[in-house]
VEXDREN-2710 file (C-alpha; in Angstrom, 1 decimal):
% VEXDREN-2710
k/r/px/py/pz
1/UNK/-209.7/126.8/-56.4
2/UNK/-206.6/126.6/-58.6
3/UNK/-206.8/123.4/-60.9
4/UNK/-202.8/122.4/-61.7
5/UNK/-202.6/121.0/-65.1
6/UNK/-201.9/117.5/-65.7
7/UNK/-198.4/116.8/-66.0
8/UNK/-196.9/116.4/-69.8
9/UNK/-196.6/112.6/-70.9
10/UNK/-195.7/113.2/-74.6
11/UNK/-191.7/112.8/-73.8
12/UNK/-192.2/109.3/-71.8
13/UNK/-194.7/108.2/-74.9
14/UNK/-192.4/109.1/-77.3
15/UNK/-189.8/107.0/-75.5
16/UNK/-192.1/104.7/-75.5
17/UNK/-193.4/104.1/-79.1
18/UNK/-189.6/104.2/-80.2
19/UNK/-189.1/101.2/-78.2
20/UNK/-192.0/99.5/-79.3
21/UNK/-190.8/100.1/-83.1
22/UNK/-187.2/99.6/-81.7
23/UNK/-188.3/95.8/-80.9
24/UNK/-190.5/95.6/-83.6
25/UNK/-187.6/96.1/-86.2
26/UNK/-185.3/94.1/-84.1
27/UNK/-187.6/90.9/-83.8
28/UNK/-188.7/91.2/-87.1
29/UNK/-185.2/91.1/-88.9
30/UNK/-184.6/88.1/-86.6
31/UNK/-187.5/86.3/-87.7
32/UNK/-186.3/86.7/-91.2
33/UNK/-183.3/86.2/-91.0
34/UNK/-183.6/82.9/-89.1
35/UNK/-186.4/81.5/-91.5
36/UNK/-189.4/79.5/-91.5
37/UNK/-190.0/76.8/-93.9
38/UNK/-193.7/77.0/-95.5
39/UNK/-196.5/75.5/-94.1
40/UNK/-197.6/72.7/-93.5
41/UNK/-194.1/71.4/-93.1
42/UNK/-192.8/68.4/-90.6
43/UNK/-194.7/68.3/-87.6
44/UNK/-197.2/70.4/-88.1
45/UNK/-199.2/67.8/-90.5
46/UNK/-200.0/66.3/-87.0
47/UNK/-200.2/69.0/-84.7
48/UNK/-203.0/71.2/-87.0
49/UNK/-204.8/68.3/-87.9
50/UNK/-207.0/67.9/-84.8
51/UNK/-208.0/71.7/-85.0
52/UNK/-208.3/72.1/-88.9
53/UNK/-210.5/69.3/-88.3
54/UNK/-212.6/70.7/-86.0
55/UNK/-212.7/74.4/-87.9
56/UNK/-214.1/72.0/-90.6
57/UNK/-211.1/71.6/-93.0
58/UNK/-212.1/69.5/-96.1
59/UNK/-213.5/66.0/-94.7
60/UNK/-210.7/66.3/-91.9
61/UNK/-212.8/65.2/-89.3
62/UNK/-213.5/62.0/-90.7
63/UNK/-210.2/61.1/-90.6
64/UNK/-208.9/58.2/-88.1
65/UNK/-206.3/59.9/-86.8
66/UNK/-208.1/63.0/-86.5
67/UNK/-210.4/61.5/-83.7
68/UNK/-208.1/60.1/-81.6
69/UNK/-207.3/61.9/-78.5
70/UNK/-205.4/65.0/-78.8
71/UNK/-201.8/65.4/-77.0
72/UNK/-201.8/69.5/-77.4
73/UNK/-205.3/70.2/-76.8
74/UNK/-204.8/73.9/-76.1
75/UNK/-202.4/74.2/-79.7
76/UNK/-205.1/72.4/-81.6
77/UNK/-207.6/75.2/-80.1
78/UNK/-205.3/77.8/-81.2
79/UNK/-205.6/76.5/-84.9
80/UNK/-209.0/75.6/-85.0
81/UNK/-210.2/79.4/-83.4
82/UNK/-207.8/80.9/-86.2
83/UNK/-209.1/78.8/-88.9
84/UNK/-212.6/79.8/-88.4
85/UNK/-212.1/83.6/-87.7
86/UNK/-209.6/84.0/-90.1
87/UNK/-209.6/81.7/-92.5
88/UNK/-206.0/83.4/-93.8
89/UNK/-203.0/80.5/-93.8
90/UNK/-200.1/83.2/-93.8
91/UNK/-201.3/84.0/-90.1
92/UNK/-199.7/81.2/-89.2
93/UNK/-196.0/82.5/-90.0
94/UNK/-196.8/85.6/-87.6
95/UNK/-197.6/83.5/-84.7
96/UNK/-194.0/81.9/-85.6
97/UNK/-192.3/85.5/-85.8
98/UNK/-194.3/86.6/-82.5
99/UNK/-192.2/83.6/-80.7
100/UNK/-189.1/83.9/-82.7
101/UNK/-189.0/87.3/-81.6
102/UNK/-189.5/85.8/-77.4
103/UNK/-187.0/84.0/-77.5
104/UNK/-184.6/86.5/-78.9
105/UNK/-185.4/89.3/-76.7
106/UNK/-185.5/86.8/-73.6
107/UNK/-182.0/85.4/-74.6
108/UNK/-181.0/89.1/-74.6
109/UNK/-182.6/90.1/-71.8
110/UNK/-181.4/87.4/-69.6
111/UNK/-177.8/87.8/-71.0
112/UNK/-178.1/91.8/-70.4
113/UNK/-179.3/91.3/-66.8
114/UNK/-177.0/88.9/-65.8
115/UNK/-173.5/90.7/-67.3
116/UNK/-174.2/94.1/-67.7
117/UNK/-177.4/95.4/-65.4
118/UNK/-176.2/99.0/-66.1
119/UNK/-177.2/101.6/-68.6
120/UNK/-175.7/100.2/-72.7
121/UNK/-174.3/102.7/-75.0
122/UNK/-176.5/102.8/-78.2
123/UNK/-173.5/101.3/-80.5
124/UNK/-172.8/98.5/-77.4
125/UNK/-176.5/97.1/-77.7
126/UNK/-176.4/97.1/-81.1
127/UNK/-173.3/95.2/-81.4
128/UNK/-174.2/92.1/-79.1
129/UNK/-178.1/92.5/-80.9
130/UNK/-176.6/92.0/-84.1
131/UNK/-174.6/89.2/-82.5
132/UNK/-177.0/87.2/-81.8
133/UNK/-178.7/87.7/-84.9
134/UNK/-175.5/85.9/-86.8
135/UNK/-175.5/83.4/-84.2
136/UNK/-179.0/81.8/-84.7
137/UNK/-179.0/83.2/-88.2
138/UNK/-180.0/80.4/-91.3
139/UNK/-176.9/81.6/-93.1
140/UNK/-174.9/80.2/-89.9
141/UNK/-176.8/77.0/-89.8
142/UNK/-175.7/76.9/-93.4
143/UNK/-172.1/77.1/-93.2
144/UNK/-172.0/74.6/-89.8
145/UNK/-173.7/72.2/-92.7
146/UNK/-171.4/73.0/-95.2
147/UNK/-168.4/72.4/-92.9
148/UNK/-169.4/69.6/-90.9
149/UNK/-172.5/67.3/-90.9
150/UNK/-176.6/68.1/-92.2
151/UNK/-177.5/66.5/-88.9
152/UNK/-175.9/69.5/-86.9
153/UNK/-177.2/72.5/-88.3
154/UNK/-178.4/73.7/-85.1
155/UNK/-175.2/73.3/-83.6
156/UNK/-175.7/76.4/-81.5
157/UNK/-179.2/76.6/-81.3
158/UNK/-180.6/73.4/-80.7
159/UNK/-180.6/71.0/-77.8
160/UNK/-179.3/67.3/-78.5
161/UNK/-181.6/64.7/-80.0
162/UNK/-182.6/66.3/-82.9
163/UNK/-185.2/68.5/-80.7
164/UNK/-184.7/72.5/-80.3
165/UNK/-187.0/75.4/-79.1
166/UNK/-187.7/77.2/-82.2
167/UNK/-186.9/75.0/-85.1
168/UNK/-188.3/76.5/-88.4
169/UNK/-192.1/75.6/-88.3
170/UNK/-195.2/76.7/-85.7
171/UNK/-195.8/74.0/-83.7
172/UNK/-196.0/73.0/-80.0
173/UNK/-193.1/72.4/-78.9
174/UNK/-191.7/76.3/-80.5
175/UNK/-194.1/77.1/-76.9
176/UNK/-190.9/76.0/-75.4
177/UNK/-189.4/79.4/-75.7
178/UNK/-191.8/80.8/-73.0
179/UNK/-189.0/78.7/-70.7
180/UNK/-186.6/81.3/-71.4
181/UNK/-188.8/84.1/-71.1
182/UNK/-189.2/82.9/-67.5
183/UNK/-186.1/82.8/-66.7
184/UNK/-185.9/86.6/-67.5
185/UNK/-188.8/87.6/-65.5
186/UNK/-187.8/85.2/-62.6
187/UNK/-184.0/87.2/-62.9
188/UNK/-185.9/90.8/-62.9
189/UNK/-187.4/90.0/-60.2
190/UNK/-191.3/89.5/-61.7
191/UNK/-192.4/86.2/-59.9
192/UNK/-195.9/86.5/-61.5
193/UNK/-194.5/86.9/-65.1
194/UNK/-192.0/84.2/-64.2
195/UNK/-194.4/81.3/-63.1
196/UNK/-197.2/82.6/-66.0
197/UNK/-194.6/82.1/-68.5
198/UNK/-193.2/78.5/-67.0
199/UNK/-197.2/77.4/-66.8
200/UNK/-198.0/78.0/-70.6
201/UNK/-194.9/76.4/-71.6
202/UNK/-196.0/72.7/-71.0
203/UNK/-199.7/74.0/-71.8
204/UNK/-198.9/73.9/-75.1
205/UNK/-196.5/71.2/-75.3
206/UNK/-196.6/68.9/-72.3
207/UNK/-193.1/67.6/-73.3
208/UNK/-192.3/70.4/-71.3
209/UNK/-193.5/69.4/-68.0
210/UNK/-190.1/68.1/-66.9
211/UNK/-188.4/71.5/-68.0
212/UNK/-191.2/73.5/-65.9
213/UNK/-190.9/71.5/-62.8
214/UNK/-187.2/71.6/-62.3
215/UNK/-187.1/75.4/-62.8
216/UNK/-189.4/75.7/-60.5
217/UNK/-187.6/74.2/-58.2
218/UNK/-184.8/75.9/-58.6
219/UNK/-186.8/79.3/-58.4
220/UNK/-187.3/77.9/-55.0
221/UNK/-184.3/77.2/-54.1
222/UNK/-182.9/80.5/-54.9
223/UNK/-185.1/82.6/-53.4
224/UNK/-185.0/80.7/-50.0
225/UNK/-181.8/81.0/-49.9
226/UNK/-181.5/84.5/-50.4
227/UNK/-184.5/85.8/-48.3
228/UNK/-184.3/82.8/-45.4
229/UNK/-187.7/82.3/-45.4
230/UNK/-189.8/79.5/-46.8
231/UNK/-193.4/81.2/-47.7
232/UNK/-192.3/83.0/-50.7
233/UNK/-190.7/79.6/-52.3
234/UNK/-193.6/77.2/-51.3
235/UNK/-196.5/79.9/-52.6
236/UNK/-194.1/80.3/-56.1
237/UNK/-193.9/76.3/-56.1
238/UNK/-198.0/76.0/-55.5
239/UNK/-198.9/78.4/-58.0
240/UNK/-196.6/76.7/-60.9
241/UNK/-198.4/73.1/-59.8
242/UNK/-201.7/74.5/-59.3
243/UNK/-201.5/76.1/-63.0
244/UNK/-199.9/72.8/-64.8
245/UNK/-202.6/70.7/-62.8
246/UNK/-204.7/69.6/-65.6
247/UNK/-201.7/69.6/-68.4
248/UNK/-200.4/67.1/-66.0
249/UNK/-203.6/65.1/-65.8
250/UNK/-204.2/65.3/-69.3
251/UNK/-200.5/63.6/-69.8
252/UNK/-201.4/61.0/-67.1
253/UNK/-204.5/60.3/-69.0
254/UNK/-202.8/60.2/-72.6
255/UNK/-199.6/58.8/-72.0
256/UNK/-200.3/56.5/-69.1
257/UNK/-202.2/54.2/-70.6
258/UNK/-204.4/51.7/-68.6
259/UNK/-203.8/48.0/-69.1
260/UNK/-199.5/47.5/-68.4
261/UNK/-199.0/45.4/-71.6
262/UNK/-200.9/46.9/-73.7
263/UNK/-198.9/50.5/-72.6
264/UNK/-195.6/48.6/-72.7
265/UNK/-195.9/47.3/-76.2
266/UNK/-197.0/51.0/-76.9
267/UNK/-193.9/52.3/-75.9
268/UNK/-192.0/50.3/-77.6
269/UNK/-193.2/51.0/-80.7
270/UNK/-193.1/54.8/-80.3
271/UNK/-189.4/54.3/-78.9
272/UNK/-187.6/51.7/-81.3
273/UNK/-189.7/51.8/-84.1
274/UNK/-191.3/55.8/-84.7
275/UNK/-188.9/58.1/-83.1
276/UNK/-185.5/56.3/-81.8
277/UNK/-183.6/59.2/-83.1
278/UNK/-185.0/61.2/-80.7
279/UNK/-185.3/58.4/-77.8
280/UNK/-182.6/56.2/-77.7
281/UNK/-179.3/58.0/-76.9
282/UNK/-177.2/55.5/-79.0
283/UNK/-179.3/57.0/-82.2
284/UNK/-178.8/60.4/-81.6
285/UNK/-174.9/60.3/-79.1
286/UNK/-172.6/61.8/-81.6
287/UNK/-169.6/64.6/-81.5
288/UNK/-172.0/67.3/-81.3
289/UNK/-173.8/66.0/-78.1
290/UNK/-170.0/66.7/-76.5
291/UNK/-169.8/70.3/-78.1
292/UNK/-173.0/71.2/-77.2
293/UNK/-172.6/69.9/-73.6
294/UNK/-168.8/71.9/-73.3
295/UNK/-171.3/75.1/-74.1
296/UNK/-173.1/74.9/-70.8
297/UNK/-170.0/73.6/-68.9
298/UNK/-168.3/77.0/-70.3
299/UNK/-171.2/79.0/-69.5
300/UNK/-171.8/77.6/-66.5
301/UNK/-168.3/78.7/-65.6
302/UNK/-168.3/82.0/-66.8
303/UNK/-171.7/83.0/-64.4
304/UNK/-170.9/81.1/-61.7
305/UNK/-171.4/84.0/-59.4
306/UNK/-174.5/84.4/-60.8
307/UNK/-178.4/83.5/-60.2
308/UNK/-178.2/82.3/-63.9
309/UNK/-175.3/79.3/-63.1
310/UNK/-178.0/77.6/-60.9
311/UNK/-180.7/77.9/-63.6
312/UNK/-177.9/76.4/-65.8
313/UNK/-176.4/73.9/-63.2
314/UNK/-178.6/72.1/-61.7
315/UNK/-180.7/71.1/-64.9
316/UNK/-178.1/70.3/-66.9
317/UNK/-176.9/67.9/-64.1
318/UNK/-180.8/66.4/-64.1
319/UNK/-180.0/66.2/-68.0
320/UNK/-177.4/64.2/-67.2
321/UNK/-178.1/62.1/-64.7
322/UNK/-181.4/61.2/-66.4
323/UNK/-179.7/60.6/-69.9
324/UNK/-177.3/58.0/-68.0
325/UNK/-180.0/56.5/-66.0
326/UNK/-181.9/55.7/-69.2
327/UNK/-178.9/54.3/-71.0
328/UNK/-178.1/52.1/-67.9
329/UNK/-182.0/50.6/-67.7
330/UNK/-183.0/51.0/-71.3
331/UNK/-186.8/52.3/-69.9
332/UNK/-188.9/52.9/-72.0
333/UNK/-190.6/55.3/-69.9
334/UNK/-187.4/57.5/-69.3
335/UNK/-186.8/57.3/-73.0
336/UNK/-190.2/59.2/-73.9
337/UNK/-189.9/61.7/-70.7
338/UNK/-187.2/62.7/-72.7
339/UNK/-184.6/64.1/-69.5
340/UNK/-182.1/65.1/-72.5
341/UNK/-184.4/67.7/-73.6
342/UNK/-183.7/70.2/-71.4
343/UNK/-180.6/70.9/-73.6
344/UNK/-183.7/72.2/-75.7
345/UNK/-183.3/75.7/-74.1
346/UNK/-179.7/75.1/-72.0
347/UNK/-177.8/74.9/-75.3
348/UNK/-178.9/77.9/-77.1
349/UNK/-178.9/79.9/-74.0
350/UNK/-175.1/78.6/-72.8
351/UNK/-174.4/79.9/-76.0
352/UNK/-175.4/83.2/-75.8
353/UNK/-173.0/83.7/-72.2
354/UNK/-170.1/82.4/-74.3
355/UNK/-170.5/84.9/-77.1
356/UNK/-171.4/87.7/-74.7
357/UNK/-168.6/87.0/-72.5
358/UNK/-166.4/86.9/-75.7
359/UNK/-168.1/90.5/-77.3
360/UNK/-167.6/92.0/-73.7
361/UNK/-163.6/91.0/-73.9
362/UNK/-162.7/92.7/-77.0
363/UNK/-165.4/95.6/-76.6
364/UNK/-162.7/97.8/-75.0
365/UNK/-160.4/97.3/-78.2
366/UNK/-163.5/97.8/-80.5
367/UNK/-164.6/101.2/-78.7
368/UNK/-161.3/102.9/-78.7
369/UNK/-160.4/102.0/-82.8
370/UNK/-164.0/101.6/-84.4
371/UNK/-166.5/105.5/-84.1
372/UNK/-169.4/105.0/-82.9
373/UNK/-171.6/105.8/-86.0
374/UNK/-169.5/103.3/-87.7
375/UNK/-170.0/100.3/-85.4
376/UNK/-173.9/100.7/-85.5
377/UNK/-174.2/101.2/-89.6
378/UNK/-171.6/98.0/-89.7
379/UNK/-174.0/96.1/-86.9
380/UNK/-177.5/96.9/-89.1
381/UNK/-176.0/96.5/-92.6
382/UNK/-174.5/92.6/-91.1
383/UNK/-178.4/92.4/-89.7
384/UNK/-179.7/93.3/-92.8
385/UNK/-177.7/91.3/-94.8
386/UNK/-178.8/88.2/-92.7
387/UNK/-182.3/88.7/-93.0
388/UNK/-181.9/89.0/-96.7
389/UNK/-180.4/85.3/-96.6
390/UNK/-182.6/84.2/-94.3
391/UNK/-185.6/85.6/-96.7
392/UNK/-184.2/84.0/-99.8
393/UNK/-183.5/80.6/-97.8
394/UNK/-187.6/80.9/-97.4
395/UNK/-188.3/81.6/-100.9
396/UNK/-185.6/78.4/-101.9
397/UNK/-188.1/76.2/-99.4
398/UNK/-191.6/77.7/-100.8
399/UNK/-190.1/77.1/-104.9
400/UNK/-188.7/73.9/-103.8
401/UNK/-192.5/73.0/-102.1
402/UNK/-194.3/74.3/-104.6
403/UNK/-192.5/72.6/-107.2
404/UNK/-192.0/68.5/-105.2
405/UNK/-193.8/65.6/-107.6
406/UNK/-196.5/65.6/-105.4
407/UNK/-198.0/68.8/-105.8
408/UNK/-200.1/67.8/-109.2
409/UNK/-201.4/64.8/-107.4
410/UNK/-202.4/66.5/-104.3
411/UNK/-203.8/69.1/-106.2
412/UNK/-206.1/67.2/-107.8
413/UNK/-207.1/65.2/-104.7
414/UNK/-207.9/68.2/-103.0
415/UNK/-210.4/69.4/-106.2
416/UNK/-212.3/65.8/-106.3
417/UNK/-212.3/64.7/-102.8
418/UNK/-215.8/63.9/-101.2
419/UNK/-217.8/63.0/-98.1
420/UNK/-216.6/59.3/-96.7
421/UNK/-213.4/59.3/-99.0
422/UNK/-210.2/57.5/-97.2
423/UNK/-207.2/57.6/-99.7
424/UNK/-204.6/54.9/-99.1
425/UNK/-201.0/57.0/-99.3
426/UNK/-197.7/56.0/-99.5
427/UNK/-196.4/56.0/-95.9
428/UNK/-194.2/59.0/-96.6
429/UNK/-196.1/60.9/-98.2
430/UNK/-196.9/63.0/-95.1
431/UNK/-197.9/66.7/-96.7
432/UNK/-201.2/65.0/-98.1
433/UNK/-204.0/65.6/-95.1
434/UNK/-203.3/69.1/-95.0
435/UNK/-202.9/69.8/-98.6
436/UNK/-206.0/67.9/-99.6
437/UNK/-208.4/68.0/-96.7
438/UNK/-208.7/64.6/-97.8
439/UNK/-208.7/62.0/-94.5
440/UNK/-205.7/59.4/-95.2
441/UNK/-205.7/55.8/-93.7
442/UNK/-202.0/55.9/-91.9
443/UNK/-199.2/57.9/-92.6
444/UNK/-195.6/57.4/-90.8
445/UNK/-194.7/60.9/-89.8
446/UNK/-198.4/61.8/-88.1
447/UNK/-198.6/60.0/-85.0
448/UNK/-201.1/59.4/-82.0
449/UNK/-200.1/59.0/-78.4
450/UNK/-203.0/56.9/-76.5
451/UNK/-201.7/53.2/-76.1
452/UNK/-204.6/51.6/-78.3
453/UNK/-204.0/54.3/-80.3
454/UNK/-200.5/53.4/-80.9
455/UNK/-201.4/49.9/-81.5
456/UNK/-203.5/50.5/-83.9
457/UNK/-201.2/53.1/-85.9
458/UNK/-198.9/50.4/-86.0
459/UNK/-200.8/48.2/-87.1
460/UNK/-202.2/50.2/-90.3
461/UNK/-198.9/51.3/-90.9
462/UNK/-198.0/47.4/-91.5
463/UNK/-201.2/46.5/-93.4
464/UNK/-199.8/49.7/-95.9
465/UNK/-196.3/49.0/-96.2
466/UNK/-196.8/45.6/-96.9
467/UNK/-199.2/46.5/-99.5
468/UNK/-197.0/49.1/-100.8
469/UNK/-193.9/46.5/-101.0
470/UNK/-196.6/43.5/-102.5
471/UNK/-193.8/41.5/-104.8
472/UNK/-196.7/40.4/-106.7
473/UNK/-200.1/41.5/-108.4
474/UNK/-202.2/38.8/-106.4
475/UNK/-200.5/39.7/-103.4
476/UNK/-201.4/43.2/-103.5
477/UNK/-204.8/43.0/-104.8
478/UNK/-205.6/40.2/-102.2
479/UNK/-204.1/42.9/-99.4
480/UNK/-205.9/45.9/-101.0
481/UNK/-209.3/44.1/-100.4
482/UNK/-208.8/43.5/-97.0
483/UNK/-208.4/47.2/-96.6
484/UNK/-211.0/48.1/-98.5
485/UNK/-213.3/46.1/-95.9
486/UNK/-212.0/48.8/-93.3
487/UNK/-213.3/51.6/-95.7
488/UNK/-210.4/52.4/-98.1
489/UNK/-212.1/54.0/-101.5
490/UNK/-208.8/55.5/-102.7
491/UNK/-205.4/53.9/-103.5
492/UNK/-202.3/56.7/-104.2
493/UNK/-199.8/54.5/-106.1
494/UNK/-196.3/55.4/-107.2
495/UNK/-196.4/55.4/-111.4
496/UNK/-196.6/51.7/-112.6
497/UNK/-197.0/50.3/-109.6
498/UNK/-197.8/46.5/-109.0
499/UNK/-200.8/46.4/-108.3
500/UNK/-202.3/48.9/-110.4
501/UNK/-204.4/46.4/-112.6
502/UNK/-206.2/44.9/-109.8
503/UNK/-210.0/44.1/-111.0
504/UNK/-211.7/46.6/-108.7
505/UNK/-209.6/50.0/-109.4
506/UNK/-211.0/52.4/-111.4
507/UNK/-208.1/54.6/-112.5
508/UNK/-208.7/59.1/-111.9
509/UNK/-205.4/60.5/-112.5
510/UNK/-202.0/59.7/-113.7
511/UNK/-199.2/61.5/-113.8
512/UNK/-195.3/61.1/-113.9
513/UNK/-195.0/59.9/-110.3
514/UNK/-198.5/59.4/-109.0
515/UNK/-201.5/57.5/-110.2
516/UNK/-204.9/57.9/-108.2
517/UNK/-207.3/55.0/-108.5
518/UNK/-211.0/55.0/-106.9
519/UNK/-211.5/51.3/-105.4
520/UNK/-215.0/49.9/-106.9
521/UNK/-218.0/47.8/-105.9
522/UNK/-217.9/45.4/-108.5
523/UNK/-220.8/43.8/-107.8
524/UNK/-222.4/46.9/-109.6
525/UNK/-219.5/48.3/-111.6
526/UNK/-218.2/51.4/-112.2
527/UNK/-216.0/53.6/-115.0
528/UNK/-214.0/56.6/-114.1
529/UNK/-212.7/59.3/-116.2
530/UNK/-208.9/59.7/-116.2
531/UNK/-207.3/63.5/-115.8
532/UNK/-203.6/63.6/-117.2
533/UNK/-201.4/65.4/-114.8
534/UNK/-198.6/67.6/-116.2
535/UNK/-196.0/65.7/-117.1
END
């Protein structure tokens, strides 16, 4: 019997593992070049609280807000697994590059399938890759600020509201870019990969939940009416609710609430008081909002004989119409469903068809006038260059970190802290749980989302400010015991504050900006040794 030899794969792996380091490279020099700012910046003092606490971070899981119900259970397990296994921080930034670099090969890939399905030249793709490298570059987002307003920096690449996709921190709501990479696998054609993709989305971040639902829906819509039959859409439409079931209960369950007053006066706060630059449209309405929205009108022009004008279309008309309806009732309830932030993922996405569409107009004038070898050494030296800025942006954020009035303070909580401390902070000072593994009474950034919880946060937030702003000495000490009695031990002042000289604080550091006293029993007195902090 004549055994025929196995055919030769080495040419299709070698195709293969080029690509591979083809997108490697590519995402890579994206990452870079659109930055991250060092951890634990912005949001992510909330969202890795609940799992550093739970991989046993410091004395993080005596903490307050630590043990209130978690809003992104599935994140938090995703820190807290990392933080046991690995115990290595910088792990963190390649979770950040592994999304930066989805959502810049799913804008690509949508933008490729929809305008130019054919075969690319080598110097073509390079040219529109390098493109959108500038486009959601940090040295971009630097000259929009330097032309126009800090507030729009991500002009192109953010949705309105002060909320975007990517942003430059790991956190939830950077899930959000698994939205685009379903839209790429719904456009080639791979259902599954489409309705995975739209699932995990709002698994991280349920904020998403609004996004995933109406694409769904419009993944229905298109595919009935190109295949005139109804089981395809209704089993696409059960499997996305079936796999955002329990992210949909869990949102019932933490955002619901359970007495109606009690929820009410929680969404107020949350609206009006904690975030109404992301929730009330009057905050946030401005001349961007208009630019931003003539992106997705132009886009939606420019593929409107396309599958992609519908996933365009219709939810920017639900942004719309939901943005208006909330301005017109003032709900509370629309305001935190947030309808506006599907220009999240619209905006940056509308702005890739408009400079596609542009690149493809003058590509003819650029082929015929600028060689080939040229084009591509002028398309990776401009890539290059942008992740060089994008890298020294990083290092200005990690020396500008590294060297905030805080650091000596925190550094020295984080050396002395022990079982059953609770350091009263400065509302603002929102770096200190995560610095220190120290548990902090209330801070105004880190929030919860369970009504009581709410109350309660508000509540602390009150009994702290007002201490902080005590016009008097007997004011503030009178103020200070009261939290004590809820199990304060440590008061963070600002140098020379007021209240500094009350009877029962013991004083453990000074510096320049910070002075760290331990609160006393003094019923059996107590004297603390002072460190000096650099001055």
């Amino acid at each position: 019997m004549k055994v025929q030899n196995a055919p030769d794969t080495r040419p299709r792996n070698r195709i293969l593992g080029k690509r591979l380091v083809s997108v490697i490279l590519w995402g890579t020099l994206f990452t870079l070049a659109y930055g991250q700012s060092p951890l634990y910046t912005s949001n992510q003092n909330q969202y890795f609280l609940h799992g550093f606490a739970r991989a046993g971070l410091g004395y993080l899981d005596q903490d307050w807000l630590a043990n209130t119900l978690d809003p992104t259970p599935v994140f938090s397990k995703l820190i807290e697994v990392t933080a046991r296994t690995l115990a290595w921080p910088p792990i963190f930034y390649a979770y950040f590059a592994l999304l930066a670099g989805i959502y810049f090969f799913s804008l690509y890939g949508i933008l490729r399938q929809v305008l130019w399905p054919a075969e690319l030249s080598a110097q073509k793709r390079w040219l529109y890759l390098s493109a959108l490298v500038l486009v959601y570059s940090a040295v971009t987002r630097y000259l929009i600020v330097r032309v126009s307003n800090p507030e729009w920096a991500y002009l192109l690449d953010g949705g309105v509201a002060g909320q975007r996709l990517l942003g430059p921190v790991l956190q939830p709501s950077a899930f959000g870019v698994l939205l685009l990479l379903s839209i790429y696998f719904f456009l080639r054609g791979n259902l599954a990969g489409a309705v995975i993709s739209l699932v995990l989305a709002p698994t991280f971040h349920p904020i998403y939940l609004l996004s995933a639902g109406l694409l769904t829906l419009v993944y229905m819509g298109i595919l009935y009416f190109e295949r005139k039959e109804m089981r395809g859409p209704i089993l696409l439409g059960a499997a996305a609710l079936l796999g955002v079931l329990p992210t949909l209960i869990l949102a019932v369950s933490t955002f619901g609430g359970s007495q109606a007053e009690l929820t009410a006066r929680s969404r107020e706060i949350l609206v009006s008081f904690r975030i109404p630059h992301h929730a009330i449209p009057a905050q946030w309405m401005d001349a961007s909002v208009f630019i931003k929205a003539a992106f997705i009108l132009l886009a939606c022009y420019l593929v409107r004989k396309t599958r992609l004008f519908h996933l365009l279309a219709w939810p920017a008309l639900a942004a719309i119409l939901g943005s208006a309806l909330q301005i017109l009732t003032h709900s509370n309830v629309l305001a935190l469903l947030f309808p506006w932030r599907l220009s999240t993922w619209l905006v940056p996405l509308s702005v890739g068809v408009v400079v596609f569409w542009g690149l493809d107009k003058i590509w003819p004038w650029l082929e015929r006038r600028v060689p080939a070898n040229a084009m591509m050494a002028a398309s990776m030296t401009l890539v290059l260059a942008l992740a060089a800025a994008g890298l020294y942006k990083t290092r200005l954020d990690f020396v500008e970190k590294k060297n905030s009035r805080e650091q000596p303070m925190l550094a020295f909580v984080e050396s002395h802290k022990s079982p059953g401390d609770v350091y009263l902070i400065p509302i603002d000072l929102q770096d200190f749980r995560l610095e220190t593994g120290a548990p902090a009474y209330v801070e105004f950034k880190s929030i919860p989302y369970k009504d009581s919880d709410v109350i309660e946060w508000y509540r602390r937030i009150n009994a702290a400010g007002n201490l902080y702003r005590a016009p008097t000495k007997r004011a503030g000490c009178r103020l200070l015991e009261e939290l004590t009695r809820e199990g304060v031990t440590h008061a963070v002042l600002p140098y020379d504050h007021t209240i500094k000289n009350c009877s029962n604080l013991s004083i453990q550091y000074v510096d320049m900006d910070y002075q760290v006293y331990k609160i006393i029993d003094e019923s059996r007195g107590f004297t603390a040794g002072v460190q000096v902090g650099d001055p």
